[in-house]
C-alpha positions as CSV (number, residue, x, y, z in Angstrom):
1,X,21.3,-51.9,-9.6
2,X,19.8,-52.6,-13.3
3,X,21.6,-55.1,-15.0
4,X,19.9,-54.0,-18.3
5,X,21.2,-55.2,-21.6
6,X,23.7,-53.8,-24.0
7,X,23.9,-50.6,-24.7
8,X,22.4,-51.4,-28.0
9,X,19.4,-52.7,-26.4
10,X,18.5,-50.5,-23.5
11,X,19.0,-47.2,-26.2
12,X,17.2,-49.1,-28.6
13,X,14.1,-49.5,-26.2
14,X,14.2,-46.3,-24.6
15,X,14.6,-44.5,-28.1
16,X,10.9,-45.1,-29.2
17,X,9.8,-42.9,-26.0
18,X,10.9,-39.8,-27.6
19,X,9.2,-41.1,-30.8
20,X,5.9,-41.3,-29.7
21,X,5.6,-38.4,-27.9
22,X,6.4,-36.2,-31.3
23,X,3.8,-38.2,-32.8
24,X,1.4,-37.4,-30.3
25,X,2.4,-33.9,-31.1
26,X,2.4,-33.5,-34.7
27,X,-1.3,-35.6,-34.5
28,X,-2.7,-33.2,-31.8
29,X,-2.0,-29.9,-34.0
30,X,-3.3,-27.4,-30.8
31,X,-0.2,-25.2,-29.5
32,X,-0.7,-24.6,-26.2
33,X,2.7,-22.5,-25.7
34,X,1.4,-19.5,-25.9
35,X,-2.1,-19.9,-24.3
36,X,-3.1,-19.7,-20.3
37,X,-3.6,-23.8,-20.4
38,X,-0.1,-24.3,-21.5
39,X,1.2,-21.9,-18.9
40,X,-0.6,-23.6,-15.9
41,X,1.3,-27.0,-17.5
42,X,4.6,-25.5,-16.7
43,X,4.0,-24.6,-13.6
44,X,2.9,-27.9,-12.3
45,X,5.7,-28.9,-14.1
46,X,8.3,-27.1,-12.5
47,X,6.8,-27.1,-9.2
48,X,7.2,-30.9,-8.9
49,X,10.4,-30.8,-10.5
50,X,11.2,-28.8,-7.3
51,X,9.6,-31.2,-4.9
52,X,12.1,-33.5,-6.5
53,X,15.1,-31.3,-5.6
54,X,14.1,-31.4,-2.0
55,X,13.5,-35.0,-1.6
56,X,16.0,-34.9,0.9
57,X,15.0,-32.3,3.0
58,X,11.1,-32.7,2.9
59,X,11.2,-36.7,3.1
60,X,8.8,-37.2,-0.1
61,X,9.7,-39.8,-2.6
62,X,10.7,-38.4,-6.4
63,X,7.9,-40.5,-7.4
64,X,5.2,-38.6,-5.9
65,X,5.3,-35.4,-7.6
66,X,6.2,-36.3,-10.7
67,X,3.0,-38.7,-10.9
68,X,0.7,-36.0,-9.5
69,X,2.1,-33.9,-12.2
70,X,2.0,-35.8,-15.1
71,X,-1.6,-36.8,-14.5
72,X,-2.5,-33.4,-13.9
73,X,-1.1,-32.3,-17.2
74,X,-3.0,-34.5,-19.2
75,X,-6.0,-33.7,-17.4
76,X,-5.9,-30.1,-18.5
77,X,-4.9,-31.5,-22.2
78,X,-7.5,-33.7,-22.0
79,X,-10.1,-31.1,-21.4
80,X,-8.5,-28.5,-23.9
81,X,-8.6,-31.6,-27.0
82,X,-12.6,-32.3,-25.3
83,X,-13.8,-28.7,-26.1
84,X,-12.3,-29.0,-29.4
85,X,-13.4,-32.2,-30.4
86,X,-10.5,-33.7,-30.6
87,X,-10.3,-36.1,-28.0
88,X,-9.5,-39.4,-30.1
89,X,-6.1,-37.5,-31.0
90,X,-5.3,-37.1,-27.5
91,X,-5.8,-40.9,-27.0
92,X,-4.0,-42.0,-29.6
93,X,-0.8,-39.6,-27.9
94,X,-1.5,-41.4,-24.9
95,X,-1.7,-44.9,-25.6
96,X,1.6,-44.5,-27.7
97,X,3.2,-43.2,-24.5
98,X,1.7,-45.9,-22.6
99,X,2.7,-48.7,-25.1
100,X,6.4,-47.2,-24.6
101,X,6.6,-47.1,-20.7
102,X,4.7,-50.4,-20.5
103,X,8.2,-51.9,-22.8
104,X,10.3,-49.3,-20.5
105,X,9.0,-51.0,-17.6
106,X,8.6,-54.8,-18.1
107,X,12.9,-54.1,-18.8
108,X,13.5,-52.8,-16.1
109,X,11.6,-54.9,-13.9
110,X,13.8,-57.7,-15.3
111,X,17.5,-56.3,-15.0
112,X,16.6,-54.9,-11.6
113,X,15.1,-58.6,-10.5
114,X,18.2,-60.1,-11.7
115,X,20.3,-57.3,-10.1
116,X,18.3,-58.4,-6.6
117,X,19.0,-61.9,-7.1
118,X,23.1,-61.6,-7.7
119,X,22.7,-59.4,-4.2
120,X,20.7,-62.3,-2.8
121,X,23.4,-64.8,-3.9
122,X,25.9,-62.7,-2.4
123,X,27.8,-61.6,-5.8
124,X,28.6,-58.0,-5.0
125,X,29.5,-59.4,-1.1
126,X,32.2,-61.4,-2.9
127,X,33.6,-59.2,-5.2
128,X,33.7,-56.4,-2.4
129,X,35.9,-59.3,-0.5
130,X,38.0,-59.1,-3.9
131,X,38.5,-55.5,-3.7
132,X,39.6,-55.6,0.2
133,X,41.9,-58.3,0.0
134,X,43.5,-56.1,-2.8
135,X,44.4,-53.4,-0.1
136,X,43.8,-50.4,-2.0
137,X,42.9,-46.9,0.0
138,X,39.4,-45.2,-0.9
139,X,40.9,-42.8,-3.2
140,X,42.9,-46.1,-5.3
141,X,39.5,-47.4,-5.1
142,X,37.8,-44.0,-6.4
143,X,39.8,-44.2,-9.1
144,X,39.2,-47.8,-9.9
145,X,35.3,-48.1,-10.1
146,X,35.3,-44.8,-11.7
147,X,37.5,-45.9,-14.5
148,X,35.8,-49.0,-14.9
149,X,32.2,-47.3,-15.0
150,X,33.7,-44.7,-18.3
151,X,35.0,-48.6,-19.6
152,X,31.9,-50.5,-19.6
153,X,29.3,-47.7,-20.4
154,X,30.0,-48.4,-24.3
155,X,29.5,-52.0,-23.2
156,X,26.7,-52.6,-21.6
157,X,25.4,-49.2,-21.6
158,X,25.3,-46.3,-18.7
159,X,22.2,-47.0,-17.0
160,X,23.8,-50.6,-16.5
161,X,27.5,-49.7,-15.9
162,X,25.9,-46.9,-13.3
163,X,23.6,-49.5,-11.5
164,X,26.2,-52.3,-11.1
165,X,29.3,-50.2,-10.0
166,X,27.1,-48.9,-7.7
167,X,26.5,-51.9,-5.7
168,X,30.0,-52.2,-5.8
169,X,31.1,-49.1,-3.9
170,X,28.3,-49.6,-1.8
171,X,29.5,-53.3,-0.8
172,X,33.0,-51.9,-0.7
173,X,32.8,-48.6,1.0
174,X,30.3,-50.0,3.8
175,X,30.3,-47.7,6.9
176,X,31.9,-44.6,5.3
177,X,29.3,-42.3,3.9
178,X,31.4,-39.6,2.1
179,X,33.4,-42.4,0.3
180,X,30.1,-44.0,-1.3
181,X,28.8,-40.6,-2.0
182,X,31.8,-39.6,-4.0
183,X,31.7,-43.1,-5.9
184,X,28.4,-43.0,-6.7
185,X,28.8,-39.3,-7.9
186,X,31.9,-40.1,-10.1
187,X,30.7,-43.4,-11.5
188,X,27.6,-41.6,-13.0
189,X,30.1,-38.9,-14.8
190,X,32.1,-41.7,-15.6
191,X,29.1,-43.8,-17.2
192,X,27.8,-41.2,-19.4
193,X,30.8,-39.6,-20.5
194,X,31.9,-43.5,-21.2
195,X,28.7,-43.8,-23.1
196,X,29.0,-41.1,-25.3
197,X,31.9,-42.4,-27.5
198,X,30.0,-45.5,-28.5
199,X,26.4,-46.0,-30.6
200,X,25.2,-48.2,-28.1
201,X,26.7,-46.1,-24.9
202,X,24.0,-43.9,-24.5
203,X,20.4,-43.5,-25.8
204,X,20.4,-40.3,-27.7
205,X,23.9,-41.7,-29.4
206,X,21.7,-44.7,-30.0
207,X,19.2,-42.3,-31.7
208,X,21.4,-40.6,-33.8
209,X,23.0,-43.6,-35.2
210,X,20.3,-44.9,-36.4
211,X,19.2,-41.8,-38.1
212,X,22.1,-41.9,-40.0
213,X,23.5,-38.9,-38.8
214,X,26.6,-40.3,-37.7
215,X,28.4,-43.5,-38.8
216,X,29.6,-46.7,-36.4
217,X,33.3,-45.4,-36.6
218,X,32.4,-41.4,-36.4
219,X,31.8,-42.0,-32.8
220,X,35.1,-42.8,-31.3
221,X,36.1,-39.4,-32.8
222,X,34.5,-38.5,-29.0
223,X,36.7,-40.6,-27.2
224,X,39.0,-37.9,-26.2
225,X,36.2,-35.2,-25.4
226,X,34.5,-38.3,-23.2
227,X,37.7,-39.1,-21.7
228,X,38.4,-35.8,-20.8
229,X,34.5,-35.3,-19.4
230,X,35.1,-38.3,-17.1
231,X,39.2,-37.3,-16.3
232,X,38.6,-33.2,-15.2
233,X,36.1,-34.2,-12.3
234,X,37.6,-37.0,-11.3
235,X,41.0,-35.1,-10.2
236,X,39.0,-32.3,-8.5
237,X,37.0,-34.5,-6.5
238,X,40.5,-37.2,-5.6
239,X,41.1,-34.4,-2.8
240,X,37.4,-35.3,-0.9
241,X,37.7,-38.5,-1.2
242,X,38.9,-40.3,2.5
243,X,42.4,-41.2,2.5
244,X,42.3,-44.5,4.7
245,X,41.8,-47.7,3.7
246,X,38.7,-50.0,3.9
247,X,39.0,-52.6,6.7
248,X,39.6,-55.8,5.3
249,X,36.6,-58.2,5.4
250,X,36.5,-60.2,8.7
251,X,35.8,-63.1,6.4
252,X,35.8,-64.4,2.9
253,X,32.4,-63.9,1.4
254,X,31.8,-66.5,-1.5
255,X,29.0,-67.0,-3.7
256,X,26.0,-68.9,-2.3
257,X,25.2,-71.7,-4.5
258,X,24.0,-70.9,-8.1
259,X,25.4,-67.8,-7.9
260,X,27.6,-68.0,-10.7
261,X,25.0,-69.4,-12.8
262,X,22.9,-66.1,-12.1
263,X,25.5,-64.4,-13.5
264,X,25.7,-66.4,-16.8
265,X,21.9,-66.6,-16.7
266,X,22.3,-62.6,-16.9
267,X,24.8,-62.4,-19.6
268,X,22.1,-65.0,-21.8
269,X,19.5,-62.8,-20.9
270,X,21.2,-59.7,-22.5
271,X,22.2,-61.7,-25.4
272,X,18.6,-62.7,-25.8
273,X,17.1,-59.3,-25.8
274,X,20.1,-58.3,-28.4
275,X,18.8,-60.8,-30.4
276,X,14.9,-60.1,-30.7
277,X,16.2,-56.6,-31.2
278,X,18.8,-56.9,-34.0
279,X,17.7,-60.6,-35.5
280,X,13.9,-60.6,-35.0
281,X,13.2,-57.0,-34.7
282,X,11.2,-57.8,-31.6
283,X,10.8,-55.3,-28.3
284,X,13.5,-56.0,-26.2
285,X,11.7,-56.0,-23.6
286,X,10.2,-59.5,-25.0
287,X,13.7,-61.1,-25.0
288,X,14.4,-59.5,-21.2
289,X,11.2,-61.5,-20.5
290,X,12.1,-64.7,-21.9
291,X,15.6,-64.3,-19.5
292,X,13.1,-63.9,-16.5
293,X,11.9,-66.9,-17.5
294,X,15.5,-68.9,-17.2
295,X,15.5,-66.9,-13.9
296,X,12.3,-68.4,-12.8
297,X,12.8,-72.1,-14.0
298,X,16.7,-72.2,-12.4
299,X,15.1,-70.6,-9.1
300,X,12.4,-74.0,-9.1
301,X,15.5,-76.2,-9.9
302,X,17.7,-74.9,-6.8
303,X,14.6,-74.7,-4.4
304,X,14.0,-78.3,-5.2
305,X,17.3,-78.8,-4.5
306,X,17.3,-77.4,-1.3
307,X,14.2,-79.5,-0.3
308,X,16.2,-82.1,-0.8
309,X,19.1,-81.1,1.3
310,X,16.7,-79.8,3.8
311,X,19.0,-76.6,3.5
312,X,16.6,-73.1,2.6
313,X,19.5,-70.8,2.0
314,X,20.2,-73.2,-0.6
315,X,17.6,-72.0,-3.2
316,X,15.9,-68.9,-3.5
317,X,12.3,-67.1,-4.5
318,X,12.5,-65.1,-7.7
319,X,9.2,-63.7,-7.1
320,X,10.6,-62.9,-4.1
321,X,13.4,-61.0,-5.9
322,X,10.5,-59.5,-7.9
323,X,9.2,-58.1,-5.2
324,X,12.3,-56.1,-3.7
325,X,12.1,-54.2,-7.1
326,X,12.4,-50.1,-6.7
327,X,9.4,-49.1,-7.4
328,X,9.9,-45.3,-6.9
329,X,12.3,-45.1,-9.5
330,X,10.0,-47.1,-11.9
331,X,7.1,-44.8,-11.2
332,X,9.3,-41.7,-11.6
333,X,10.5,-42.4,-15.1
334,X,6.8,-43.1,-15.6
335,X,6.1,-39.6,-13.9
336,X,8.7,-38.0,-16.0
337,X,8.1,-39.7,-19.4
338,X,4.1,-38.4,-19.3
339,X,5.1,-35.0,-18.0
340,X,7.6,-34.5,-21.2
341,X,4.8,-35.9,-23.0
342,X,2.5,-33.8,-22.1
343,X,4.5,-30.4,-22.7
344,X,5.5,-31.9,-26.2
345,X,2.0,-32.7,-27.2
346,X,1.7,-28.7,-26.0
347,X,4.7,-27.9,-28.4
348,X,7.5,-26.8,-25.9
349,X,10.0,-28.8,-26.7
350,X,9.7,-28.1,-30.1
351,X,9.8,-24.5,-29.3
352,X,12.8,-24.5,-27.5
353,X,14.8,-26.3,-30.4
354,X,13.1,-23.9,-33.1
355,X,14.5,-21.1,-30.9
356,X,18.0,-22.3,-29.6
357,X,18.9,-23.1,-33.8
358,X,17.7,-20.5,-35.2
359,X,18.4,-17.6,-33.1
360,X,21.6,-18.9,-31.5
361,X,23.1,-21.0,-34.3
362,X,24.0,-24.3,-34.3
363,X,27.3,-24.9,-31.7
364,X,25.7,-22.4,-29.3
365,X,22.7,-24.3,-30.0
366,X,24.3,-27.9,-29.2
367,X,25.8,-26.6,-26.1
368,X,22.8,-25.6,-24.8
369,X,21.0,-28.6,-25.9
370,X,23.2,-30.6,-23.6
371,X,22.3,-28.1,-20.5
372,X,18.7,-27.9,-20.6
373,X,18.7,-32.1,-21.4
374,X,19.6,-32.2,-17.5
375,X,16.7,-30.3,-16.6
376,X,14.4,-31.4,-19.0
377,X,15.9,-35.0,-20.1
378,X,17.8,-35.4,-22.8
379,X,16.1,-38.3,-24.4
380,X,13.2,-35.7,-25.8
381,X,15.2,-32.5,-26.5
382,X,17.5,-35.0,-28.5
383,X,14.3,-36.4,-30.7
384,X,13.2,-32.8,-30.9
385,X,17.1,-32.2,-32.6
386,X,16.5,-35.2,-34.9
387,X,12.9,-34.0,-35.7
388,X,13.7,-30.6,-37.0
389,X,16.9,-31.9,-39.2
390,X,19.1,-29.1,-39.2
391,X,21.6,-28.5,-42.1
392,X,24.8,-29.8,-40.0
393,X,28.5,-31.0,-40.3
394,X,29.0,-34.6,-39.2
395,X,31.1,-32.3,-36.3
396,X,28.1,-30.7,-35.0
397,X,26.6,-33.6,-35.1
398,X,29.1,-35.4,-33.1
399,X,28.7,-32.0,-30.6
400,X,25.3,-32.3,-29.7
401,X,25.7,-35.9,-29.2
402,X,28.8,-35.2,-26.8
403,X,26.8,-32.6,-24.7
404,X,23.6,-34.0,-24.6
405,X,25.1,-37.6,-23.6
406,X,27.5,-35.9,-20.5
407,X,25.3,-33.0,-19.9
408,X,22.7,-35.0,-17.8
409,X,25.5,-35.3,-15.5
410,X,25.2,-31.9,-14.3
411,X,22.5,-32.9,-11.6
412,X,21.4,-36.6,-11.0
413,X,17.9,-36.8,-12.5
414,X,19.9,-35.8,-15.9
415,X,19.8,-39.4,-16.9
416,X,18.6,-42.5,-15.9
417,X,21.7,-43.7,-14.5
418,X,21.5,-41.0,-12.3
419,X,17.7,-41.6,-11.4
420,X,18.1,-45.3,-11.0
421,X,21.2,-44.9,-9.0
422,X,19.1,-42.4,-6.4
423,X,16.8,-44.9,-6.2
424,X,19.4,-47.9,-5.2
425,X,21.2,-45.8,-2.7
426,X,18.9,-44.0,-1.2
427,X,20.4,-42.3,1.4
428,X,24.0,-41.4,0.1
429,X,23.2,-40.6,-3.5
430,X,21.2,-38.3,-3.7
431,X,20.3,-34.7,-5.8
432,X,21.7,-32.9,-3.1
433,X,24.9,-34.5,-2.7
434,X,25.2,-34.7,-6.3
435,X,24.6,-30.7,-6.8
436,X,27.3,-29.6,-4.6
437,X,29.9,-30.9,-7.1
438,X,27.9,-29.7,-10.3
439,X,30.6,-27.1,-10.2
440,X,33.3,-29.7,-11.0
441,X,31.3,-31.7,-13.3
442,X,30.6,-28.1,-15.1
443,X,34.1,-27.6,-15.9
444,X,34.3,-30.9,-17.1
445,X,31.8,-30.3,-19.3
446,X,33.1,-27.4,-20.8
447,X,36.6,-29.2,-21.1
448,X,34.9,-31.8,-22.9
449,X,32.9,-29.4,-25.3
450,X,36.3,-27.4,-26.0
451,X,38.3,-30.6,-26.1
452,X,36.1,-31.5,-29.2
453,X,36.3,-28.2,-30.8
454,X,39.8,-28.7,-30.7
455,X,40.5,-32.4,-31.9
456,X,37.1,-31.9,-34.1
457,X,38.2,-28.9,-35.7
458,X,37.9,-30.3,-39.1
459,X,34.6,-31.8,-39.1
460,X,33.3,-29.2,-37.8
């Protein structure tokens, strides 16, 4: 569960990926789309995009592939830009990317540390007691952390809202598999469609703000379409959900000590990576860093503490907490981010847009966009939008932000909420479970898109 900053601040970091790996591309000047080199890339391509599919079935972690495939990709660029003598543009591509995961990671590493920690200090345990004594069935419950994932993704962004809610059904609906499945499926619709309606919600809205494409206020023109997104789903799925109620909690849970601090510690953390982003113009990353820090010195203070006491459960080890991190879902984004890289250094991406806005016009076009960006990540195809510039109303513009921020919620490696969510609960949420109600979140897609059409009319 990534506690990760604002939604200003996680899109803000996240949005230089795409960045870089257009750079790389317009350096590089070799187009590989059409020649036996760029075909091969594909293949690996979608091969371990397969292998991620069937992570269920075949028992191999998401990471795996992905990794195998993005090193293999730039192996076969690398010896394409070698025969041409052009290896130090190839470099340059990389290192950009590199530069751009290493900020990815190092913020990551940080929410999900201080997501372990609340865990450790037995936050979720106590709201979950919270929830119970409330007495509300599963499907009151469904309804609740659903609504409040589409109400805090313009907060503190999707990836966040999708990671903490998560922890939440999972403390709530221990024991009953279908009911954390369903939550964790509806709290990812809820996130992004909840994202989409505010600059900082979502990465690609992030992007497009600060292109100027859209102004602050614009945005809640989506609210409707992203209400709608989240609402359609929802209803269709109410009837899967279990009907009983949890059992209530045989005890109280409370906080272990510090654990309200934590939280405070965590809402200073996020404030300090706003502020190197928006104040300094620093990585946020840097300012998630310097929250570690007040993790680390408050985790000395209590430890000491429990020396004293002579009381272990007192204190706690944040490299301990450090260590629990989910690594497979860090080295999948990694796998993921060079694997887009690498087809966009070999001009795919930027063959696809070329194609979907000039042959198929622009609303076609943003519809689609909005599709593919679940199989092929939005973050890219979104940069690949921005790059090109097309001649459109602030209404189009508003379009392929609304499908490209709920889109991803077709299948669960769409976005990261859904990726990061996979790797938190592993064994409930997963791209299986999520795929068998792709038809629901389909229709909600399509009500959103119309929805906007609709309300839109006149800025389109």
């Amino acid at each position: 569960m990534l506690d990760r900053l604002p939604c200003a601040l996680i899109a803000a970091l996240l949005a230089f990926i795409p960045s870089s790996l257009y750079a790389a591309e317009a350096a590089s000047q070799i187009n590989l789309t059409q020649h036996p080199v760029g075909y091969l890339m594909l293949l690996i391509f979608f091969v371990a995009y397969g292998f991620v599919a069937v992570e269920e079935v075949i028992q191999l972690r998401k990471s795996k592939p992905v990794m195998l495939a993005a090193g293999l990709i730039w192996a076969l660029l690398g010896i394409v830009y070698t025969v041409r003598g052009q290896s130090a543009a190839l470099e340059a591509a990389a290192k950009h990317v590199i530069l751009d995961y290493g900020e990815l990671m190092l913020f990551l590493v940080v929410a999900i540390t201080y997501v372990n920690t609340m865990q450790e200090r037995r936050v979720f345990d106590a709201l979950r007691s919270r929830l119970l004594s409330l007495g509300l069935s599963y499907r009151q419950l469904f309804w609740l952390v659903g609504g409040l994932a589409f109400l805090f993704g313009p907060i503190i962004d999707n990836l966040t809202t999708a990671l903490v809610m998560g922890a939440v059904v999972v403390a709530v609906g221990v024991g009953n598999y279908q009911f954390i499945v369903m939550g964790c499926i509806i709290i990812v619709v809820a996130a992004n469609a909840g994202g989409v309606f505010s600059p900082f919600g979502d990465i690609t809205s992030l992007m497009v703000w600060q292109k100027g494409k859209l102004s602050f206020l614009e945005f809640f023109h989506l609210f409707l379409p992203s209400l709608v997104n989240f609402l359609v789903p929802a209803t269709l799925m109410h009837f899967r959900v279990p009907k009983g109620t949890p059992a209530s909690a045989s005890e109280v849970r409370r906080l272990k000590p510090g654990g309200a601090v934590v939280i405070w510690l965590f809402v200073a953390t996020l404030a300090t990576a706003v502020s190197f982003k928006s104040i300094f113009s620093l990585p946020p990353a840097l300012g998630m860093m310097l929250g570690l820090g007040y993790l680390q010195m408050y985790s000395y203070f209590l430890q000491r503490q429990a020396r004293r006491r002579n009381d272990q459960a007192f204190g706690f080890d944040a490299f301990r907490e450090i260590g629990r991190v989910e690594w497979d879902t860090l080295l999948f984004f990694f796998g993921v981010i060079f694997a887009v890289g690498g087809l966009g250094v070999a001009g795919y991406l930027a063959l696809l847009s070329n194609y979907l806005y000039v042959d198929l016009g622009p609303t076609y076009a943003n519809i689609a966009i909005g599709i593919l960006g679940a199989a092929f990540d939005n973050i890219p195809l979104m940069f690949a939008v921005l790059t090109m510039n097309p001649d459109m109303s602030s209404g189009q513009w508003m379009l392929v932000t609304l499908s490209t921020g709920v889109g991803g919620s077709l299948v669960s490696i769409g976005t990261a909420a859904g990726v990061a969510l996979m790797g938190l609960i592993r064994n409930h949420y997963t791209f299986l479970n999520h795929l068998r109600w792709a038809w629901a979140i389909a229709l909600g897609y399509a009500a959103s898109i119309a929805t906007h059409l609709w309300v839109n009319a006149a800025l389109m």
